[in-house]
C-alpha positions in Angstrom: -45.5 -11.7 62.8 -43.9 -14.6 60.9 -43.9 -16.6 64.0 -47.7 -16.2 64.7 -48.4 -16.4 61.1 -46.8 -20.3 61.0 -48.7 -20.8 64.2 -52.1 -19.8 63.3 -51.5 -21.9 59.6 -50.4 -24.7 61.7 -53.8 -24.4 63.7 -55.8 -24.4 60.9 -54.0 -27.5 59.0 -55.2 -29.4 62.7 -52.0 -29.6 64.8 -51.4 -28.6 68.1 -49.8 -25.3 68.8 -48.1 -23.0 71.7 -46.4 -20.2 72.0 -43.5 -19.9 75.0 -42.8 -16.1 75.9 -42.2 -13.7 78.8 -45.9 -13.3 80.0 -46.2 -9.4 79.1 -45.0 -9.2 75.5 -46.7 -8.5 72.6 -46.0 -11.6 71.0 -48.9 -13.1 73.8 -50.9 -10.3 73.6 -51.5 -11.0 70.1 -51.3 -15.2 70.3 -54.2 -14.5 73.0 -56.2 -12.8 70.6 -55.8 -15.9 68.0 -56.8 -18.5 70.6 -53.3 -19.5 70.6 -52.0 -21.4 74.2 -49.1 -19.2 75.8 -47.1 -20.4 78.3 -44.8 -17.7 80.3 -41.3 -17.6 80.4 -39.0 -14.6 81.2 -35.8 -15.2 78.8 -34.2 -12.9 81.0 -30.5 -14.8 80.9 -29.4 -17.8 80.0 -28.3 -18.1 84.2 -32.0 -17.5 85.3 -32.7 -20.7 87.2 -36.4 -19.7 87.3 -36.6 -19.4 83.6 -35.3 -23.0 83.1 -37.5 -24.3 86.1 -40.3 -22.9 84.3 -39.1 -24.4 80.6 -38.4 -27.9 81.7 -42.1 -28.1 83.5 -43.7 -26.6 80.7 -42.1 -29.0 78.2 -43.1 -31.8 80.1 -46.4 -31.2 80.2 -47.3 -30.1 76.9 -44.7 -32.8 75.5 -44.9 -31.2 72.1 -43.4 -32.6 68.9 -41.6 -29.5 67.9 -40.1 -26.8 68.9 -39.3 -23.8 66.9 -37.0 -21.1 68.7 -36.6 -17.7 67.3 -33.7 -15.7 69.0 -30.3 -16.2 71.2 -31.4 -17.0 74.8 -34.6 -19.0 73.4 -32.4 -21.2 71.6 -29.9 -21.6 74.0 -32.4 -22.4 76.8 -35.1 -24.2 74.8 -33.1 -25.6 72.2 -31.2 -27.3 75.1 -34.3 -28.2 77.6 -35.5 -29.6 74.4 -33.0 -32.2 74.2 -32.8 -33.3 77.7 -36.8 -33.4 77.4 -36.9 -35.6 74.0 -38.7 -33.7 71.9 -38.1 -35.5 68.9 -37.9 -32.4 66.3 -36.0 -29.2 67.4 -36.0 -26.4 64.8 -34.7 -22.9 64.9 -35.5 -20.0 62.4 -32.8 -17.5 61.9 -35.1 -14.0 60.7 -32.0 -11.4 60.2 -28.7 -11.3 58.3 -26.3 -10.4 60.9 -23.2 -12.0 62.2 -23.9 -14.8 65.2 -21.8 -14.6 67.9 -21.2 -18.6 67.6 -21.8 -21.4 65.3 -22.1 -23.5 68.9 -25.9 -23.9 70.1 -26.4 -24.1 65.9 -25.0 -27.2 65.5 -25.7 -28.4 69.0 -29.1 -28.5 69.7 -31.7 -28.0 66.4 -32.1 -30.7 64.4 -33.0 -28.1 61.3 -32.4 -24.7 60.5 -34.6 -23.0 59.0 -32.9 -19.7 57.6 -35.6 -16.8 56.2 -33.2 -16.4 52.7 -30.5 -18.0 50.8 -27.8 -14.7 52.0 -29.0 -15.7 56.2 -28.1 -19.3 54.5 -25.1 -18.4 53.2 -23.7 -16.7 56.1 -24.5 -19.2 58.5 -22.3 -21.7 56.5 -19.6 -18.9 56.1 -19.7 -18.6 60.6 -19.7 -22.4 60.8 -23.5 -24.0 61.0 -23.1 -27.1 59.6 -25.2 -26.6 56.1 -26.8 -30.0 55.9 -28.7 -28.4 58.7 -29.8 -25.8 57.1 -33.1 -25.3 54.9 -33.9 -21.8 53.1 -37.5 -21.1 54.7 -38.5 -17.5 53.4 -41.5 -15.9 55.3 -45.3 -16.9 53.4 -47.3 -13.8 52.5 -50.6 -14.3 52.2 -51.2 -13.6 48.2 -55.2 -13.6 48.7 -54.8 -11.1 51.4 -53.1 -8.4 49.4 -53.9 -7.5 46.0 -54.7 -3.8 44.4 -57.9 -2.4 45.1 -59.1 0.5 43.6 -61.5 1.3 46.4 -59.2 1.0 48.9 -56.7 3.4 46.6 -59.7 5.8 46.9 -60.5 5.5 50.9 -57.2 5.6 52.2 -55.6 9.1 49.4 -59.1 11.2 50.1 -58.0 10.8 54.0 -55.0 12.1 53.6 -55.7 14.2 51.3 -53.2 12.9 48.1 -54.6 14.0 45.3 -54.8 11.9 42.0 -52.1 13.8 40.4 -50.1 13.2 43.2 -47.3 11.0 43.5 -47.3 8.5 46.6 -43.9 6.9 47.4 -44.6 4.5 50.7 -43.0 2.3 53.1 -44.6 -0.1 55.4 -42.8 -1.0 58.2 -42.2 -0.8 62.0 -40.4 2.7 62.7 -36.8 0.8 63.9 -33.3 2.4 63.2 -32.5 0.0 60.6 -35.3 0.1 58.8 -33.2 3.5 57.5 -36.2 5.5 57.4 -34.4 9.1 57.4 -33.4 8.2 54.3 -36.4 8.3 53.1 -36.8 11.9 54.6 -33.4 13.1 53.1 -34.6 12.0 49.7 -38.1 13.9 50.0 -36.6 16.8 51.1 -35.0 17.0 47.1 -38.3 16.2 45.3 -40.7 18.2 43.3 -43.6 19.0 45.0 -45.8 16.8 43.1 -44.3 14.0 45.2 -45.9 12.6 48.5 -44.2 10.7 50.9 -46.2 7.9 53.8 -44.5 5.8 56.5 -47.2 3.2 58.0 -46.2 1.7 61.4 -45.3 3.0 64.4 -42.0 2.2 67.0 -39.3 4.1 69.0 -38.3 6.1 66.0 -41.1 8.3 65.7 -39.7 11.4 67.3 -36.4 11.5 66.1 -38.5 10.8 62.7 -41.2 13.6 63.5 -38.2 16.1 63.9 -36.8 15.7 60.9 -39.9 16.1 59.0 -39.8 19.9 60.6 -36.3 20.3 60.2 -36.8 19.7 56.2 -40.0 21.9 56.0 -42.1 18.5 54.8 -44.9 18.9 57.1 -47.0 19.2 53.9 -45.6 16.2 52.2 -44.8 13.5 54.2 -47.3 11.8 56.6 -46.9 9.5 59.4 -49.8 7.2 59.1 -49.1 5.4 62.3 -49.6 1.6 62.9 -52.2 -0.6 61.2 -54.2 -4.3 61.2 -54.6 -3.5 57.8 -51.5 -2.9 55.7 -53.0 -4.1 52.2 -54.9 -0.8 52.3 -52.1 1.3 52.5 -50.2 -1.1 49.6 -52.9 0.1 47.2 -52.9 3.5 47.7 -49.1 4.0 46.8 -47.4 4.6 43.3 -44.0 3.5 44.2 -42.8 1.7 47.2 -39.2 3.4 48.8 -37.9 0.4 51.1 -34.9 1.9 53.1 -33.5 -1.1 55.0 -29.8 -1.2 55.8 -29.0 -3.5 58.7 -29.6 -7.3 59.9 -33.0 -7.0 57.4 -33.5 -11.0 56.5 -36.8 -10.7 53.8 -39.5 -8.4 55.4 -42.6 -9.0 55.2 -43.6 -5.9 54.5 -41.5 -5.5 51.3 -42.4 -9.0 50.0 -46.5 -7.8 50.6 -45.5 -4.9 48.3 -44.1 -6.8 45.7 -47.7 -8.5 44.8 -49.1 -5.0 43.6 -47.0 -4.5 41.0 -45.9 -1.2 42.5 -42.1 -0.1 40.7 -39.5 -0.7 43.8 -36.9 1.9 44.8 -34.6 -0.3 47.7 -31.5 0.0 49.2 -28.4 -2.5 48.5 -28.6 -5.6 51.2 -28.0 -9.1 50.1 -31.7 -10.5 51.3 -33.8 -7.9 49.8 -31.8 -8.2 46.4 -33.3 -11.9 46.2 -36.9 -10.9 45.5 -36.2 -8.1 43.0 -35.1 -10.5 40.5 -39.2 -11.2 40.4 -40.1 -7.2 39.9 -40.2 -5.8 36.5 -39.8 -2.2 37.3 -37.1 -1.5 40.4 -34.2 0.3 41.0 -31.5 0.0 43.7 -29.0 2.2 45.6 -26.5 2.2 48.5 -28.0 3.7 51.8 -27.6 7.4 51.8 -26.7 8.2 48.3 -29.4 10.8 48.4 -28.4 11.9 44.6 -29.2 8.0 43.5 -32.2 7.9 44.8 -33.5 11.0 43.8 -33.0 10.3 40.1 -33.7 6.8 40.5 -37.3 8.0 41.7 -37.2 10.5 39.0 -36.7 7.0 36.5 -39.8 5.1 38.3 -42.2 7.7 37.8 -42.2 6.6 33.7 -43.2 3.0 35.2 -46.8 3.5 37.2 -49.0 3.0 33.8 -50.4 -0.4 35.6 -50.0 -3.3 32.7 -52.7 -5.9 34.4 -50.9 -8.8 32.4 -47.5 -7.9 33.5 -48.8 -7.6 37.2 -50.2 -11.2 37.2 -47.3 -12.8 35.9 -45.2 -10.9 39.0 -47.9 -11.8 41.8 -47.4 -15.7 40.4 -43.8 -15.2 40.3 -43.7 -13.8 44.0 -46.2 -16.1 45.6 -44.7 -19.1 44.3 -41.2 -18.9 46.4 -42.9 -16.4 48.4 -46.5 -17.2 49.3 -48.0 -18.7 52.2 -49.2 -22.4 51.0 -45.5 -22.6 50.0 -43.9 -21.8 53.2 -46.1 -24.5 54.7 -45.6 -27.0 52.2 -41.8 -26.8 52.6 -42.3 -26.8 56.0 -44.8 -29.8 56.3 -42.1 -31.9 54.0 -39.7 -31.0 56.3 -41.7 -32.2 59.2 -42.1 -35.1 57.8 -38.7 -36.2 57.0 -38.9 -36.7 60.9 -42.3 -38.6 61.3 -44.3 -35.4 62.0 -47.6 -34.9 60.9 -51.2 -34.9 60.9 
């Protein structure tokens, strides 16, 4: 999503855009759908002679000005195609915290970094990256796009039937094992009543989730709301937001949307997430799995969901201004431009 997002901004500023991934993923389903050009590669192995065939004749015929890889093989294979081919700006966005494998095709091939928090910053330097390549680029949220709307509140708890003096903890989020979801479920399973519980997305998790739910009798408390084009519903509806993230999690976008509603924040301890929360008045934090924790720390929210309007504002500024789309691409057009790219 990040990836399309800077694409489709790019688009609209006036440049030139692509997007180069195996033919059937989802990534050019969706670029398809935005008018964006996709040009197929299978990044099966870094050994697959037909991949690079296909990258170097690609690369010069589009002859773009920059290119942005996103994972390991891409990087390795683009980032180094790129090179031979002379693209003048090579960049590569490093989404998760996780340990690399090697500092090498880092400091080899991109001319930038661009690193989605200051922890995936940090870490990189730690591993090697040299850090005069590296910029801190977190992921642009669209501030216009989601904002509290009490109609919306309405739709979306009538259809599943929350009532008003019901409690709605949420999570937004693809249903992933390290998004830590049965954690979530754990914690429900010790709540009052009173307290309703939504996951919105949908992934490989879902069973194993769905199961649980049974095992813990919460049939009538926690609902799967399944995936949606239209998250900022779902943001309104909540009272509290319970993000459960515990592994490779650089900023999500998900929890970064949340922050704009003013919503109180229960989260789990990862270097990443604990950037943002110093912008959120009301939040809490606990280690993953300390089911006690987060059951009183809930319990300590609940005393927070009086909405104070002025108190809300000053947090949306506060997150959209190291968090919000124009500055994402503002950093990223100065950065650009150090190199002689632009409009």
């Amino acid at each position: 999503m990040r990836t399309l997002c800077e694409l489709q901004e790019m688009k609209k500023l006036g440049f030139r855009t692509g997007l180069i991934v195996p033919e059937d993923s989802e990534l050019a389903r969706r670029a398809k759908g935005m008018d964006i050009p996709v040009y197929p590669v299978p990044f099966t192995s870094k050994f697959c002679l037909t991949s690079w065939k296909s990258l170097f004749r690609i690369l010069r015929s589009i002859r773009p000005d920059v290119l942005n890889t996103h994972s390991s093989e891409d990087s390795w294979m683009a980032g180094c195609a790129a090179r031979i081919c002379g693209v003048p700006l090579i960049a590569r966005t490093r989404h998760v915290l996780a340990p690399i494998s090697s500092a090498v095709s880092y400091n080899l091939f991109p001319h930038v970094i661009f690193a989605c928090s200051e922890s995936i910053r940090d870490q990189l330097v730690r591993q090697g990256v040299k850090k005069d390549l590296v910029v801190v680029q977190n992921t642009g949220i669209d501030e216009e796009r989601f904002r509290y709307d009490s109609s919306n509140r309405e739709a979306i708890r009538k259809q599943y039937g929350v009532a008003d003096d019901e409690i709605l903890v949420g999570n937004v989020a693809f249903l992933r094992h390290y998004k830590g979801h049965p954690f979530i479920i754990e914690t429900a399973a010790t709540m009052p009543d009173k307290y309703k519980f939504m996951l919105v997305g949908e992934g490989g998790e879902r069973p194993h989730l769905e199961q649980m739910i049974r095992e813990k009798q919460l049939e009538d408390r926690f609902i799967l709301a399944g995936h949606t084009e239209e998250p900022e519903k779902y943001f309104s509806a909540f009272d509290m937001i319970f993000f459960s993230s515990n592994e490779s999690e650089g900023i999500s976008q998900s929890f970064v949307q949340g922050l704009l509603y003013g919503l109180p924040v229960l989260a789990v301890r990862t270097p990443s997430i604990l950037e943002p929360l110093n912008l959120v008045q009301h939040h809490a934090t606990v280690d993953y799995g300390d089911v006690r924790s987060a059951h009183d720390a809930l319990l300590s929210l609940t005393s927070c969901l009086l909405r104070h309007e002025q108190a809300i504002v000053e947090q949306r500024h506060a997150v959209s201004t190291k968090y919000g789309l124009k500055s994402m691409m503002e950093n990223i057009l100065s950065v650009y431009s150090r190199y002689g790219i632009s409009l």
